[in-house]
Structures are given as C-alpha cells and as structure tokens.
N, C-alpha and C positions, 0 to 999 in steps of 0.2 A: 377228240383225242387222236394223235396222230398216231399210225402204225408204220414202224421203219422195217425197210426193207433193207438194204444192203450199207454197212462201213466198212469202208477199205481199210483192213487194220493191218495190212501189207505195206503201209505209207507211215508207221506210226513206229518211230525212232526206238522206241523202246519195246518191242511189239517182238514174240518170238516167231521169226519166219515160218519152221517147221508146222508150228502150232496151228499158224495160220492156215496153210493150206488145207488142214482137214476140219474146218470150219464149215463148209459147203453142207449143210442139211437140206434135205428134200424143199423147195417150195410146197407151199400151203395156199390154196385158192382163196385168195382173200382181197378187198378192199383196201390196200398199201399207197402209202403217201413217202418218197424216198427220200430218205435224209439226204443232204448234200454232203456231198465229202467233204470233210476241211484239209483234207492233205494235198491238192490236187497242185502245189508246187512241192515240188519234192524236196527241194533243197531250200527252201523258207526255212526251215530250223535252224541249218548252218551257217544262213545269215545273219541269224540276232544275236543282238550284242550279249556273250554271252550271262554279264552278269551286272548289276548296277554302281554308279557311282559311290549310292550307300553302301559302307562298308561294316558300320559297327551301329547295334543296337541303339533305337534313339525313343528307348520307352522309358514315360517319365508316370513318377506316382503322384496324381493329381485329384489329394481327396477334399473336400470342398467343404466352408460351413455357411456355404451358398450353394443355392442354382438356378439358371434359368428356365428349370418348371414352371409353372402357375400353384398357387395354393392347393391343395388336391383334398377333399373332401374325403376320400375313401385312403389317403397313406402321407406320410411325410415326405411332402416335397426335399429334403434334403437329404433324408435317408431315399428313399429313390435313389435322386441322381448319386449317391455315394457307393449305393451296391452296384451299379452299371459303372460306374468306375474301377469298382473293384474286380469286375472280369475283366475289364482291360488288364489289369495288373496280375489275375490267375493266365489267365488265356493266352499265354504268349507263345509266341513262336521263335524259332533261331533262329537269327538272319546269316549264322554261317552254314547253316543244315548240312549245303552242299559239301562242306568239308568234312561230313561223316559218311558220303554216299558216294565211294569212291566211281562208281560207274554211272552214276545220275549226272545230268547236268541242268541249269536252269532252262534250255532250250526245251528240253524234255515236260518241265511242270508246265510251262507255256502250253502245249501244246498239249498235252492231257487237259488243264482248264479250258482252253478253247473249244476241245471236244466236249467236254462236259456241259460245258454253254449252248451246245446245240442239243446236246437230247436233252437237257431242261426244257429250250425253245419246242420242241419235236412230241415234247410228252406234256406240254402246259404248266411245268412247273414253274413256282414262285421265285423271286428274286432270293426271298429269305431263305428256302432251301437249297439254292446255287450254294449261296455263301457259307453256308453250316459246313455243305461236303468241301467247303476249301479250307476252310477251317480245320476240318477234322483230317484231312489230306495233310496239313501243313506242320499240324501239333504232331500228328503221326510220326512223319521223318522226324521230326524235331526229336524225337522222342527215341526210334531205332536207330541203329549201325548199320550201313552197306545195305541196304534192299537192292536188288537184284533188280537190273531195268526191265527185265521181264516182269515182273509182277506188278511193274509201275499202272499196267489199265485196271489191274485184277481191283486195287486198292481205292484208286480213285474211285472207279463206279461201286463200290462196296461203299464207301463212303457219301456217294450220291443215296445210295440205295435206304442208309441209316436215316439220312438226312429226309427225305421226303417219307418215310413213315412218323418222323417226329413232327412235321411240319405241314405236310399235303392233308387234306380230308378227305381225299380218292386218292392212297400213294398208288403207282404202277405193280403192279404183280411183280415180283420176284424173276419169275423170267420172262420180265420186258428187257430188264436189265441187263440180262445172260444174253436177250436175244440182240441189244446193238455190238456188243463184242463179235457179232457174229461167228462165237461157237469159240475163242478164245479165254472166256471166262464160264464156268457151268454153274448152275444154280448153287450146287453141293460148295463148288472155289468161294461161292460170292459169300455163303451160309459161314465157312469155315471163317472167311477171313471177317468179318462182320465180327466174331465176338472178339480175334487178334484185335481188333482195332477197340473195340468197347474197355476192353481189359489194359490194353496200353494204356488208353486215355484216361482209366481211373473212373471209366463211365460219368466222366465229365464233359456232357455235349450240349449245353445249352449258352453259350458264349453272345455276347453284344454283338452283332456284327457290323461291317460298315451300314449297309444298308438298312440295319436294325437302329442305328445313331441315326443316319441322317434321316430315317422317319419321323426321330425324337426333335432334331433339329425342325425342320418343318414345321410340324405340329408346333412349336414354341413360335417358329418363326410367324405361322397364321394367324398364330391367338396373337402376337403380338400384334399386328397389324389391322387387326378386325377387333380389337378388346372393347369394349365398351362400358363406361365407369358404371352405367345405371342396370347392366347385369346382373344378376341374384349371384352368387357362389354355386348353385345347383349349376346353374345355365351355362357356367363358364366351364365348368369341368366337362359337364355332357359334351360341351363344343370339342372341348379340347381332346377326348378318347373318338371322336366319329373324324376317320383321314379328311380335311375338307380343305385342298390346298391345289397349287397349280401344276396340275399333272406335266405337262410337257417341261416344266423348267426343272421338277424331279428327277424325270426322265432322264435328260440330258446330263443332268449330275450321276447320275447310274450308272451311264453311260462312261463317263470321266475314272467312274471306281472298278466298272469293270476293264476298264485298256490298263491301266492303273496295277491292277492286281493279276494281272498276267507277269509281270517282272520280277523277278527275284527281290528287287530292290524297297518293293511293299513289307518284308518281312520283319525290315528296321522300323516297324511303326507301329503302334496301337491302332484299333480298328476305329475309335473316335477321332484320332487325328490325323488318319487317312478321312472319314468324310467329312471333317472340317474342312478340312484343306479343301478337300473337291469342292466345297459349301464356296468358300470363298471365293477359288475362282470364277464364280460365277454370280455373285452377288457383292459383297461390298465387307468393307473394314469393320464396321459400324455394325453390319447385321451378323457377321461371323463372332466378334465379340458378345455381342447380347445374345444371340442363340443356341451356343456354342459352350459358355463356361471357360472357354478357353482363352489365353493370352497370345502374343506375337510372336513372342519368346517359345512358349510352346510348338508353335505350328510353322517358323520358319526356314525352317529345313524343310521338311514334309512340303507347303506351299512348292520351295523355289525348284523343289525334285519332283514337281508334279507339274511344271510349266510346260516344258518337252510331249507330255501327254495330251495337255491341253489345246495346245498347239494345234498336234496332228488330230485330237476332235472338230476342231475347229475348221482344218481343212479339209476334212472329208465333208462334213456337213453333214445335215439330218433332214434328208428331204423326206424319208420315209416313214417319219411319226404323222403318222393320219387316227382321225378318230381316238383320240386319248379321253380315260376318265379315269379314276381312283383304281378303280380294279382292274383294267387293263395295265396300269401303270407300273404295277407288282408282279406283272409276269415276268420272268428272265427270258428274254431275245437274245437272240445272236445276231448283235448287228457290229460287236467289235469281231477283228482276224487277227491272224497273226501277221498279214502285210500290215497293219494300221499299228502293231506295236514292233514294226521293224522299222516303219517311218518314225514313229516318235522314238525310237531308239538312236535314230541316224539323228534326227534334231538335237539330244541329248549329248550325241558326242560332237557334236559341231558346236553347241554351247562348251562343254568343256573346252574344247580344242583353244578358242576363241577366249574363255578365260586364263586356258596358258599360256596363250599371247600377250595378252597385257600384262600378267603376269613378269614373263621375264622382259617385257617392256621398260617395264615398271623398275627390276632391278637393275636392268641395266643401267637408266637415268641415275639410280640412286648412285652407280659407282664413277659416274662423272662428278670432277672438281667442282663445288659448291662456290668458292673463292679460286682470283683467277691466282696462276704461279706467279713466283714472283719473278720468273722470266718474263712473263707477259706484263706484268706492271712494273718493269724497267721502261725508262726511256727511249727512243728509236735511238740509237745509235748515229753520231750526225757523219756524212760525208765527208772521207777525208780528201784534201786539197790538193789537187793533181795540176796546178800552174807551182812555178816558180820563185822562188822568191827575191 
C-alpha cells in the first residue's frame, strides 16, 4: 500500500487557490512513497482539444434473443447478456453535460480523471473501481446544473471513495482520500457529499462498465478458442467464471479505454461499445463479431472515433508491461497523461482537417461541366485568306 505524500492541487484548473494554501498540515514521521504530480505542465489543459468530434448521443437499444455467452449452468445465458444490456440503456450519461456546467469545461474532467488514475495506481486500486467513480462522476453532472469548478476535486474523489468501498476488499480509510487533496477536501466535505451524490443517482451504482464488458468479451473470446467438444457442461462453465486469458493483450486494450475516456467525446457511447470498439482494434472483424453481440453498423462510429486514440497508443508504445498475470492485469496504472490525449487529439483534428479537404475536393469537381459546352464542341474556326484574289 502506498502512502502519498504531497499533490499539488495548486496546478488543478478547477482547484480553489485560497483553499489551497491552508492545506499545509503538520508532517507525520512516517514511511511515504510521493505521488507524482500530474500537473507538472501547467498549460496542458489549455492545450486540448476542447471538446470532441462526437456531437450528439450514439446509444442504441441492443436487446438480443442471442448471445455470445456459453450455455451457463447456473442462469440464462440470454437473460444474462440482456440484463448487462439493459444497464447500458439505464446507465447513461449526457454527452452535452457540458452545456449545463456553465463554468466546467471538458479539459477540466480530463484532468480530474487523470488524477484519479494515479491514486487508483498509488493506493492499488482495481481497474473496476477506476471505472464506477467515472461513471458515478459522469451520471452526476449528467444529472446536476452549474456545479461550481470548485467542488469539481471535492466530487470526483467522493465518487472514488463510493466506488472502492463497493468494490475494493481493503477500501482505503476515509482520510486517505481527504489526505491526497492535501487538506482541500475534509473527511466531513467527502461524508457530506458521498450521500449528495447517492441520492442524485437514485443510489443506482452498480453499472457494466467498459472494463466490466471487455472482461465479458475475453472470457467469450477464450472459451471460444480453447472450447473443446468432449467437455462436460460443468467443465465448460467452471473454465469460463476462473479469468484465464492473455493478460498483456487485455492490458493494452485498458490501456486504449483508459486514453479513450479521458475525452468528452466517450460520453456519445455505451460502455459495451466503447470496449468493443477497443476489442477491435486490436484483434479482428471476425472475433469482435463473435465475441461481442455486436454488428458493424453498431460500432462504426465508435471504431472510426477511436482510431486517433489508437494511433497515439501505438506510438507511445508499452515497454513498461513486465511480469503480467490475471491479477496484476486488473490493477488501474497510470500509464496514460494528459500529453498522450493531447497527441491523440492533434491526430484527431488532422484527420478531420484532412477529411475537409477532400471533402470540398470532392465538391468542387462535382461543380465542373460533366459534358463539354457547346463552345468547345464547335469546330476550330478555319483561317481566314489573307492573299488576293
């Protein structure tokens, strides 16, 4: 378990300055591991793109009288996959939020998630409880008017806080939480806003998350690849509830959903077909169909808006996955920044750009004469005779 020593929450765009300063509590003799600051460019914020390409809601109701579970001895493979359908279609989020939060902007969620990906990383929390407090962060605005970018750290880590008692089996004490704010949020702020947020959301907090699909994916996608006809029914399903799949190509898909979900632009999408999507880019037509439930039609948006992402994973590269297994593979790291979603953001508008190029390419050929005039399909005019006659 790590213990954090100092966040600069002096660097954090929505952060009350005053507040800050009287943060400063006594050091305690202790054994400390110091979180790394993630603000340490100051003006990173003001550089990303503020807001996404996607503009308008792209959640579709996708209830199934299939699915690609396996037979399940203990429940209805169809009723299963129909209820985790169905929180895709409870669970949603606004993807105009921002146009209720007059003083928020999306640079600001960016950067609150980024934070929260490190004391996830910092406190050993799981991928699944990243995701809930993004969730619950998300559904929140969705939900109020105008919150005050002051309160914007108060809520997130309140929402981290909810999230790892529902999900952690050691969550962190209560003022672990208070203590990365470093004295801008108090135990009492985090207690108070903790049931604010319970009561907004209808104490509705157990949602699919991406990373909660793409674990479903997997697990379809192993059995599928390791199924064996001469299997019992017992045997098939024990395989299929114990994770037993290829940790670093997981990984890397995590990796895709977490740069992914830093952008405002995640908000136009169900959480299945944000990690389809990721699913795909990194394996194939053929296995996102079969694994997936999903069609082309469903995920082509989603896909061609997550290329730009893929991209700038790709170019950073992953030298730093050493020693992966199943249970390491479920930790939330912070191995995405907010430089790696300001490069896929520059990728993103240099694809556009590029598609309004051809674009007006495109119209302007069309406004050229198809057939030639019928000036030019006259005959040359012959020389007239300039001797004598």
């Amino acid at each position: 378990m790590y213990v954090l020593d100092e966040v600069d929450t002096n660097r954090l765009p929505f952060n009350d300055t005053q507040t800050s300063q009287n943060v400063r509590s006594k050091k305690q003799k202790r054994s400390k591991s110091t979180l790394k600051n993630p603000y340490q460019k100051e003006n990173l914020t003001n550089e990303l793109t503020p807001s996404s390409t996607i503009s308008s809601s792209q959640y579709h109701s996708t209830f199934e009288n299939h699915t690609p579970l396996p037979n399940l001895n203990f429940a209805n493979s169809v009723e299963v996959w129909n209820l985790m359908l169905k929180c895709d279609d409870t669970y949603k989020r606004d993807s105009d939020l921002f146009n209720h939060h007059t003083s928020l902007q999306p640079t600001m969620r960016a950067t609150l998630l980024d934070w929260l990906n490190e004391v996830c990383q910092a406190y050993n929390l799981t991928r699944q409880t990243y995701y809930l407090a993004l969730d619950f962060f998300d559904r929140f605005l969705s939900i109020q008017k105008d919150c005050p970018k002051k309160n914007l750290q108060l809520i997130g880590i309140t929402c981290l806080f909810i999230a790892a008692k529902i999900e952690e089996i050691f969550p962190p004490k209560m003022n672990r939480f208070s203590f990365v704010c470093d004295g801008a949020c108090s135990d009492k702020d985090i207690s108070d806003m903790e049931l604010v947020i319970m009561n907004t959301l209808k104490w509705e907090l157990r949602p699919v998350t991406p990373i909660a699909w793409l674990n479903a994916f997997f697990k379809v996608y192993t059995f599928s690849d390791k199924e064996n006809i001469s299997k019992s029914k017992q045997q098939v399903n024990e395989s299929f509830l114990i994770p037993d799949y290829e940790s670093e190509l997981f990984v890397h898909i995590a990796h895709l959903i977490d740069l992914c979900t830093l952008d405002a632009g995640s908000l136009a999408f169900s959480y299945s077909v944000i990690a389809a999507s990721a699913f795909y880019h990194f394996t194939s037509e053929d296995v996102v169909l079969h694994c997936t439930g999903k069609t082309l039609d469903q995920l082509q948006t989603c896909v061609e808006w997550m290329v730009p992402f893929a991209i700038a994973i790709k170019n950073a590269g992953l030298d730093f996955l050493t020693d992966l297994n199943n249970e390491k593979s479920m930790i939330q790291t912070h191995t995405i920044s907010l430089e790696l979603l300001h490069s896929a953001q520059t990728i993103q508008a240099d694809i556009e750009t590029e598609k309004l190029t051809v674009l007006e390419s495109s119209e302007a050929s069309s406004l050229c004469p198809m057939t030639p005039s019928k000036m030019a399909s006259m005959p040359p005019t012959p020389p007239r005779s300039t001797g004598t006659s």
